[in-house]
Every structure is written in structure tokens, then in C-alpha cells.
N, C-alpha and C positions, 0 to 999 in steps of 0.2 A: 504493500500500500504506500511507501516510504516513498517507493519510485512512482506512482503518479501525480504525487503533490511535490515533487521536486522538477514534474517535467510542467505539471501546469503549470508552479509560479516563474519557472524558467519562459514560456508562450508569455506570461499576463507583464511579465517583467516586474515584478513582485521583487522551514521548516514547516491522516492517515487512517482511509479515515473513516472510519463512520460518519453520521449527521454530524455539522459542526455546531461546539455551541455558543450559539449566539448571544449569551448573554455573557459571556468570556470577551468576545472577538473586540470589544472596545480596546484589552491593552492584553492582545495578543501581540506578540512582537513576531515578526518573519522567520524565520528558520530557512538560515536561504539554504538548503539545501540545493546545489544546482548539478547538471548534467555539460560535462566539458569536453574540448576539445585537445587532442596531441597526436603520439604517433610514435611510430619505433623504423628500425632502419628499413627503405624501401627495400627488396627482393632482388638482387643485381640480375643482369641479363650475362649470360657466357661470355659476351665479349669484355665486358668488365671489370672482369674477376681479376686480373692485373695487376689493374689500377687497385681493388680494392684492397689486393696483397700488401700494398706499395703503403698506403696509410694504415693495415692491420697494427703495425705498432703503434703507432702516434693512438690511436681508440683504446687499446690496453692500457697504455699508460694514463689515460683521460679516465680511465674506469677507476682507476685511485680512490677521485675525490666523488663526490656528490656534483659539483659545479659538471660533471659529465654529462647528468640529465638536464642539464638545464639547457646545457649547450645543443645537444641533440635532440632535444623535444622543446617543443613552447608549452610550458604548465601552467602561462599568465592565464591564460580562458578560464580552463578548470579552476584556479587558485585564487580568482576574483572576488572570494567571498570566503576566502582562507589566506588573505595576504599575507600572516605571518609566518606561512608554512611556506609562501613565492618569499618574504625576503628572509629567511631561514637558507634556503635556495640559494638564493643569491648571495649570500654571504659564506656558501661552500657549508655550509653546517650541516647535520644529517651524518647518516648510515648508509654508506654504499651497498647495497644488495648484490644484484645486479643477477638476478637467478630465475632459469626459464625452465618451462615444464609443457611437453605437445601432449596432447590427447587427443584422441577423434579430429583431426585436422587443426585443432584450434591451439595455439602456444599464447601461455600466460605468461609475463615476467615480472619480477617486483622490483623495482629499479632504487629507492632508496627508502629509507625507514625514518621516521622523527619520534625518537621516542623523550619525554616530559614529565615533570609532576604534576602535569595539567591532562594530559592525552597522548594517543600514539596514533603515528600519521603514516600510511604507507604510497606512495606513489606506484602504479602499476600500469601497466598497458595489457591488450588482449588483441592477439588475431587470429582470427578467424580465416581458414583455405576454403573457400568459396565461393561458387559463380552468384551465388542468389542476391537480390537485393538487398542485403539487410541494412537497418537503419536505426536499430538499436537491439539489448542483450539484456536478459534478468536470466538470474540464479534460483535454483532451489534451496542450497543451501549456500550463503557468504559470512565469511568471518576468521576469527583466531582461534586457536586452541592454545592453552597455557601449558608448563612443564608439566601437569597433572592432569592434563585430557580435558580439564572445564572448559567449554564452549563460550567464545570471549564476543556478543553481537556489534552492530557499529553503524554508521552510515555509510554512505558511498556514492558518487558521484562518474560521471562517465559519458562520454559523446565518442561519435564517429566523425573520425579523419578520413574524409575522402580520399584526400591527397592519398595519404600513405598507409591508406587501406587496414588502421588498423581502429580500435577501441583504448581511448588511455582514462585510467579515471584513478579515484583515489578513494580508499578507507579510512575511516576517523573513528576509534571507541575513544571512550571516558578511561579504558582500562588503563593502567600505568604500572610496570612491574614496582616489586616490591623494593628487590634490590638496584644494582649498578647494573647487573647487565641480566638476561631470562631468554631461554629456548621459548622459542613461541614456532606455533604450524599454522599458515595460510591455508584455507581451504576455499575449493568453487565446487558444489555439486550441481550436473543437472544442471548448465549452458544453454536457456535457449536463446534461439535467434531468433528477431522479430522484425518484420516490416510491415508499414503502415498501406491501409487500402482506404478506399474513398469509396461511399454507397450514395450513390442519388435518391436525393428525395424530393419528391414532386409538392413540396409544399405552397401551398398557394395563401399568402401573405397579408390578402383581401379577405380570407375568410375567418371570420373571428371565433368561429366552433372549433371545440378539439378536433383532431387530425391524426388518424392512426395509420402507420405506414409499414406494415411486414415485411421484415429480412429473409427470418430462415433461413442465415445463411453463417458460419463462422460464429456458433455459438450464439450468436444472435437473434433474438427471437423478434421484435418491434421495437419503432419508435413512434412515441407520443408526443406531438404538439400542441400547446396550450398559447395563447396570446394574448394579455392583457393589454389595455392601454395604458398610456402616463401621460403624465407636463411635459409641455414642451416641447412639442411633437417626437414623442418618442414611444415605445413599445418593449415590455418582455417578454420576451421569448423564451418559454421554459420547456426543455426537451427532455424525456423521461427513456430512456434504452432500458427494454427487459430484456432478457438471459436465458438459454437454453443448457448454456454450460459457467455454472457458481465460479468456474477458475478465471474468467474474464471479468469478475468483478476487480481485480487487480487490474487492468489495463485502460491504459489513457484511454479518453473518446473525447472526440470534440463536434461540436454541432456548428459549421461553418453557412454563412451566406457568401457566392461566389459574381460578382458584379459581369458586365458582359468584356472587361477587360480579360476576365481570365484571374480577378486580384481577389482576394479573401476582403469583405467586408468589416471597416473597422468599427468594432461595440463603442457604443454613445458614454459608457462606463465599465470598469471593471468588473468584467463574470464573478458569478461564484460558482463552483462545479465542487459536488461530492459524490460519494460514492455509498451505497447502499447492499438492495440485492438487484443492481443493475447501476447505471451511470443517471445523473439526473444535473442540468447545467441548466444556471438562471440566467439569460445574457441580457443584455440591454442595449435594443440600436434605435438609430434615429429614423424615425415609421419613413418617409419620404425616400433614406437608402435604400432600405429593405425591398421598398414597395415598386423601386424603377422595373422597369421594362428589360428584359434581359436578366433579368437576378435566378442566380441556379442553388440549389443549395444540396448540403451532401452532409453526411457523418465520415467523420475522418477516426478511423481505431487502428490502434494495435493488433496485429495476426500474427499466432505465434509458425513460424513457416517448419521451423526443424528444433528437436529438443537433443541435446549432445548429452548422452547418460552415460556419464563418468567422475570421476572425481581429480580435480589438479591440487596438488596442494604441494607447498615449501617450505623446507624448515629452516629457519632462520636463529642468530645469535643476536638478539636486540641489545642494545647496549645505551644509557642514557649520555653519555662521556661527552659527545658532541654538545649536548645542551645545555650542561650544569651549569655554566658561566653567567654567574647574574642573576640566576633564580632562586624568590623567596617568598615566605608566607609569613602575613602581618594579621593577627587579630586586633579588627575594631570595636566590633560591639558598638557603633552608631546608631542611635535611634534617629528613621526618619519623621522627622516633624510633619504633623499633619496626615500620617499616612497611615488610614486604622488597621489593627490586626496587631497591632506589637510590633511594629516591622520593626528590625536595626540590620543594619550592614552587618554582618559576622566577622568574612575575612576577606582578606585578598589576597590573592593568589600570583605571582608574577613568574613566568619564564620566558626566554628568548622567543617564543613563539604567539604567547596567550596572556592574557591578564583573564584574570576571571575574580569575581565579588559574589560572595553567596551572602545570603538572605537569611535570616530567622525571623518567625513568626509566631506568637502565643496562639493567633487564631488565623487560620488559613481566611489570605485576602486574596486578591486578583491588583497587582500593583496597579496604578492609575494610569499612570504616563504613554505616549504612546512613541518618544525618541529616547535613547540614553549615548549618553557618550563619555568620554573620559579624559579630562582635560587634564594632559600630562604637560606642566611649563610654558603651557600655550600650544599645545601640537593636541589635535581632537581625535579621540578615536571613535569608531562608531558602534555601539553593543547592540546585542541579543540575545535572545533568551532559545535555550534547547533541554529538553527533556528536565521541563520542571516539574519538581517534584512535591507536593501539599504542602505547604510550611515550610520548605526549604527552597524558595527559587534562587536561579542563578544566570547571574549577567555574565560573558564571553564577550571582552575584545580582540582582536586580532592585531597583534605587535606590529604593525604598517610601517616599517622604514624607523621602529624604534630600537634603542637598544636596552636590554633588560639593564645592564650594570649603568646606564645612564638614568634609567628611571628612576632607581633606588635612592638618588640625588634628589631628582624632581619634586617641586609639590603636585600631586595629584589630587584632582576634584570631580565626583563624579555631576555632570549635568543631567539632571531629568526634565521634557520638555511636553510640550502639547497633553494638558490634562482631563482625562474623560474619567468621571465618578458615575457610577450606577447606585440610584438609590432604590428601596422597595414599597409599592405602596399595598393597602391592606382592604380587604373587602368593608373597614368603615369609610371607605373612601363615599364618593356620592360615583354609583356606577354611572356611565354612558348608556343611554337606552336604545337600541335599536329597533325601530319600526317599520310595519309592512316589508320586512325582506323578500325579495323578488332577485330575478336577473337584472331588473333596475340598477343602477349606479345610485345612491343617492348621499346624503353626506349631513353630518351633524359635527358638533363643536362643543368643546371642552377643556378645560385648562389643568393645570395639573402642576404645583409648586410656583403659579403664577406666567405659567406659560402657555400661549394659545396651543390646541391639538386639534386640525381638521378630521373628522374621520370620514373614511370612504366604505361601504359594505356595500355588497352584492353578493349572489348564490350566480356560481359557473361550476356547471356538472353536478350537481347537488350536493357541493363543497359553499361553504360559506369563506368568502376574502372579506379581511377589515384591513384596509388599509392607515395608515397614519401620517400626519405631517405637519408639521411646524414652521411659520412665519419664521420665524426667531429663532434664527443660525445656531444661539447660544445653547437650543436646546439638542440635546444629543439625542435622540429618538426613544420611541416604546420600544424597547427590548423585550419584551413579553407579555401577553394577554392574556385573560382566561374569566370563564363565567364558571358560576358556581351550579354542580348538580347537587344537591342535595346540602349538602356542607363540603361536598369535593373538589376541589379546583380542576377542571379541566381544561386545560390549555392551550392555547393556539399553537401550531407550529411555522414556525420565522419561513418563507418562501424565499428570501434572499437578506442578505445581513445589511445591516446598518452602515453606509461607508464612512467611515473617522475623516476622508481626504474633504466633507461638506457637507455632502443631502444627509438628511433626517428624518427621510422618507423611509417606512418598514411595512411588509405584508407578512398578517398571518391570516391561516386557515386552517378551519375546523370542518374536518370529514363528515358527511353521509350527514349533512344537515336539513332539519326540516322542519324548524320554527318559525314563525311567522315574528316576532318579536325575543329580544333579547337584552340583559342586562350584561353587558361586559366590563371589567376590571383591567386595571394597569396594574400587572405582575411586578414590572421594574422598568427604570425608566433611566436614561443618560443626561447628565449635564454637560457640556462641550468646553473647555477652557483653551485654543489654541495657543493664546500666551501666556498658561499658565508653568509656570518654571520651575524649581527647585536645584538650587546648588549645594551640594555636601561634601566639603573640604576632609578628606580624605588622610591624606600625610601633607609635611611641610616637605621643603626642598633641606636640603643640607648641604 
């Protein structure tokens, strides 16, 4: 699941998933997990071979250092969002590997290792010997094994290099040996290759009724179109793919509009797509696009073409030696002011690679903010958050062009920026009443902590939408709805999330509705503060 929310926010230019939850998503911070690009030595041709004699030593001797791969592959793409692992790189630091493994046609190599008190970093490439198109690769099994067999999980990133015909990408766990150096085993089971296919759908753009369109084809069962209208001359498009086979829940799909240039049509706002027991994407374009004359439209998936059932794996001597230099850990114990839940800063964490600040919490909160960065002597880094944990989250910056033994001089100050608070309201609120429900649009007005709320309700397919929406920028939107059965709350569920970048516009709906009148409630609601700030001075310089 890991890998289609690294390829979508890779598409959206944006870190599986079930529903997402929306009442989170105000200071969800990105997890860029992305999909990169590199490469390993092209294939000489016989006539070649020579020449390639001729430089065989000058490459051995390059194989030494680390600065090897940098020099023979570009790892900026993939390492864009791991810079301290690119200038780690560049400064020749790392674990030369340099160890390959073929199987069923395909050779893996692991070119250099970064291992930290923060994380261990492997850089790798994959090629694959074959004529088929392939255009990207998932595993059934990826990861490390420790000197004692435990299975060590991680993330991982990866693009195809046309040029040079191969796959380069990179692994990252949290794991960190214990000691100075540890036997660790790379593993791949079960390689498949995949390339993307394109299905026409005959949607027609004019019609404002659902729209069901049958595949059966490549595990594919149907796709479902749905089409609300909005402000501003604009329209959602929300596309629903059911499944024939549960293993393509794991696979990208995207629901493209195709204009008559032959160009992919561009969304009026950023998608949301999740993943369920099928694919289901909320898009948002401007109706007047959509609507031209010549407009095609199609589903774009992942097809798994061939599965390689085998297993590659390397064993390797990880050693921390290259990174020690300048790496330390400082308990704070900072309380942030204003920030409920008990939060304080813990520690900080610093190595040539990563700065990381963990969190402690009395009462698990959802932090507010939706930038952080970390103001080392005037040089900004940019943080995020990955695999937080209830009451322990944790900021990661990436070492950009710093050095660890200069920071430990520095005064550092973490900045926290654009502040979005979720408050909860309670059924003594004064409900919103809805009247006459029909397929009508019709609209009522309410406030709620002194801020105007348009609502919009309608029944499409005998689902009830309540729409919401706010004059007043300031206000962050309804995060969640729900009317009361009996004493039970039952819920709206969010159709597409609230966006932090401005609208304060949110749709939920309640299935298999058949009320003619209804008392609705604001579950929880967002306040907006885009300059709202927070700076916490951290260490002094020395």
C-alpha cells in the first residue's frame, strides 16, 4: 500500500491506506515518500569491450570510496527528499557495498550503505533482462534480516531509467545496529514487473446521473461515475473501480480526462484518491474543461505482466564508522506553549545525515501546525513527520548541505508555522435542521463559534450529501457531521478532505437515506490561523 501513496503524491507533486482520516488530515504532515530515478552500467556491445578493458582499473579503484556511486549514477532525483543521504554522498561518507546477485534474468546490486543513530540507508539499483515494457516493480517480500534472523521492514523508493535500462531506488528503516559494526541480509522475494495500461471510458460529462462502465478485464470488475456540481464553475468527479481480484487493491489507478491535444487534463484542485476494497478518486476540474468537445477519458492502472518467484538476497558487514563524526543526542524536555496534550520536545537527535526531535505527550494530540523547520544559525531546514507513533511523535530533518560537528556550535530553533486547531462540538449545540430532502439542491445557514456555515443537502442515488462552507477564510471547515439515532451518533463520511492550501469547503454522506427531514450536528470543526507561528529556541550556539 506504501507504494501507491508514494506514487500518487509523486503524480499530485505533494508519506496507506485505508479511508483516510479526515479529521487528522489538518496537521498531517507529507511523508514524501517518492519513486526515483538512476541507473547502473549500460550493457557494452562486443566491439567495446576494449575500450572497456582499458578503464577496468581506473572503476576498481573508484569502487574504494562511496563518491563511486555518485559519480556513476545520478541519486539527486531519488534523494530529493532524502538530501542528507545526497550530501552524505557527496561528501564521500557511507559504506561501499558494491554486491550483485542475478536471478530469473533480473540482477540486484546494493551499491553503498549509510548506517546512523538515527536510520540505515541502502542505495540499490535492479535490472531486469527483458523485452517487455515494464514501467515499474513491487516485491512480495522487501527488507533486512539482523544477525539473528528478525525480519528488519522499511520504506523504499524506486523509478525506471530508460536510458540505462535499469530500476535504482533506495531503502530506509528506523533500525540502527546496536553496536559499531552488524551482519545484516538484504532480501527481495517475488519481483514483479508491472506496466501501466489505459481503458476507455465512454463517459459522457453532460450527464449528471451515475455512470457504470464494465471492464472485466485484469482483475477489474467496473467503474462508477458520480458528478457533483460546485462554485465557480467547477465539478467533482468521483470515480469508484470495483475488483474481481483483492491483490489489485494494492495498485495505482488513476481516472484521467484526455483533451483533443492528446494532453491529460489539468484538476481545478488537488485529488484525493484512497484505497479501499477497490480504488475510489475525488478529482476536481473546471466543468467548461471537462465539458469541451473532443474530451476522451480513460483509467490509467497498474498490470502486473510477469511475477519473478525467487528470492535475491546479500549479506552484508554494516559498519557505523563513516558517520560517527559529529553525532549527538540532547534531552530537552521543552514544553510547547499553547499546545494541548502535555506536549514538550523530549530530545534531539543529530547525525551527519538527520536531525530528528521527538515529542512526548500526557494525552495523545494531533500537533496543530501544518510547516516545521529548523532554524540552524540562520540556515532553514524543512521537517516531517513519519510513522508517528500515539504520544510519541517525531519531526525528521534532512542534514541539506549541513555539517553535524558545525551544528553542535549552532543555536538551533525549531519554527512551527500555519496553525489549524480542530475543536468538538456537542449534540447541546442548537442542531441544523434539514427540510423537504429531495434530489433538490437546496441550502440553509448556521454559525458555529461565531462563524457563518452555508449548508448545501441533496439525496443522489439515495445517499444523502451535506455539503458545507464558509464566507470566512479564517474558518477551517466541518470536519465531521453526524445526527443522532436514538442517543447514537451516526456519522457522515468526508467525500473528499478539507484542503489547508484555502477552500473550507467539505462533503459528507450518509448511505441508503430516506428521511424527509433531519436534525444534523457539527462533530468537529477547524479554525484556520495561516500566520499563526510558534518559535522554540532549542540550544544556544557556543
Amino acid at each position: 500500500m506504501e507504494r501507491i501513496e508514494n506514487k500518487l503524491k509523486n503524480k499530485m507533486k505533494e508519506s496507506n491506506n485505508a479511508y483516510p482520516d479526515f479529521e487528522q488530515m489538518w496537521s498531517s504532515i507529507q511523508q514524501d515518500e517518492l519513486k526515483v530515478a538512476g541507473g547502473e552500467p549500460v550493457v557494452l556491445r562486443p566491439r567495446k569491450r576494449k575500450r572497456f578493458a582499458l578503464v577496468a582499473g581506473l572503476s576498481v579503484a573508484l569502487m574504494a570510496t562511496p563518491v563511486y556511486a555518485a559519480l556513476n549514477y545520478d541519486w539527486s532525483s531519488m534523494l530529493s527528499h532524502r538530501e542528507g543521504i545526497q550530501s552524505a554522498l557527496e561528501q564521500g561518507l557511507g559504506q561501499t557495498i558494491e554486491q550483485s546477485v542475478t536471478k530469473e534474468g533480473v540482477t540486484l546490486t546494493i551499491h553503498t550503505a549509510f548506517i546512523d543513530e538515527n536510520r540505515t540507508v541502502l542505495l540499490y539499483s535492479l535490472k531486469p533482462e527483458t523485452s517487455q515494457d515494464v514501467t515499474d516493480i513491487d516485491f512480495e517480500v522487501f527488507g533486512l534480516k539482523d544477525s539473528k534472523g528478525n525480519f528488519i521492514e522499511g520504506h523504499n523508493g524506486h523509478e525506471w531509467n530508460e536510458k540505462l535500462g535499469v530500476f535504482q531506488g533506495y531503502f530506509e528503516t528506523d533500525w540502527v545496529a546496536e553496536g559499531q559494526t552488524t551482519d545484516v541480509e538484504f532480501i527481495m522475494e517475488n519481483i514483479r514487473l508491472i506496466d501501466n495500461k489505459k481503458q476507455s471510458i465512454s463517459y459522457n460529462p453532460n450527464d449528471s446521473t451515475t455512470q457504470v462502465f464494465p471492464i472485466q478485464k485484469d482483475g477489474l470488475d467496473s467503474v462508477t461515475l458520480q458528478s457533483f456540481e460546485q462554485d465557480e464553475g467547477k465539478v467533482l468527479l468521483k470515480s469508484t473501480v470495483t475488483l474481481t481480484d483483492p491483490e489489485l487493491q494494492n495498485r495505482l489507478m488513476d481516472f484521467e480526462a484526455i483533451n483533443d491535444a492528446d494532453k491529460s487534463v489539468k484538476k481545478a484542485e488537488t485529488p484525493v484518491s484512497y484505497q479501499g476494497s477497490g480504488a475510489i478518486m475525488s478529482q476536481i476540474f473546471k466543468s467548461d474543461t471537462l465539458r469541451e468537445e473532443g474530451t476522451k477519458f480513460q483509467l490509467s492502472y497498474d498490470h502486473i505482466l510477469e511475477t519473478k518467484e525467487s528470492t535475491w538476497n546479500i549479506n552484508m558487514n554494516l559498519s557505523k564508522k563513516q558517520l560517527e563524526n559529529g553525532s549527538f543526542k540532547q534531552v530537552l524536555d521543552i514544553p510547547m506553549d499553547n499546545v494541548p496534550g502535555g506536549t514538550k520536545i523530549h530530545e534531539m537527535k543529530v547525525t551527519p545525515t538527520q536531525v530528528r526531535l521527538k515529542f512526548t505527550q500526557e494525552d495523545y494530540y494531533t500537533l496543530p501546525f501544518q510547516e516545521y523547520q529548523l532554524d540552524v544559525g540562520g540556515t532553514l531546514l524543512d521537517g516531517y513527520f513519519m510513522d508517528m507513533k500515539p504520544n510519541e511523535p517525531e519531526l525528521r530533518f534532512e542534514m541539506n548541505g549541513l555539517d553535524a560537528a558545525a551544528l553542535a556550535k549552532k543555536p538551533v530553533t525549531l519554527v512551527a508555522k500555519h496553525r489549524i486547531d480542530s475543536f468538538y462540538g456537542d449534540e447541546n449545540d442548537n442542531p441544523i435542521h434539514l427540510t423537504d430532502i429531495s434530489e433538490k439542491h437546496q441550502t440553509t445557514k448556521s454559525s458555529i463559534a461565531g462563524y457563518p456555515i452555508s449548508w448545501t443537502y441533496y439525496l443522489k442515488d439515495n445517499n444523502l450529501y451535506v455539503e458545507t462552507l464558509s464566507s470566512d477564510p479564517t474558518f477551517g471547515g466541518v470536519e465531521r457531521t453526524y445526527y443522532l439515532d436514538g442517543k447514537e451518533q451516526n456519522l457522515g463520511k468526508p467525500e473528499y478532505g478539507l484542503d489547508a492550501a484555502g477552500s473550507n469547503k467539505s462533503m459528507h454522506v450518509y448511505k441508503n437515506f430516506d428521511k424527509k427531514e433531519l436534525d444534523i450536528y457539527i462533530y468537529s470543526y477547524a479554525i484556520n490561523k495561516p500566520n499563526g507561528e510558534l518559535r522554540i529556541p532549542l540550544k544556544s550556539g557556543k
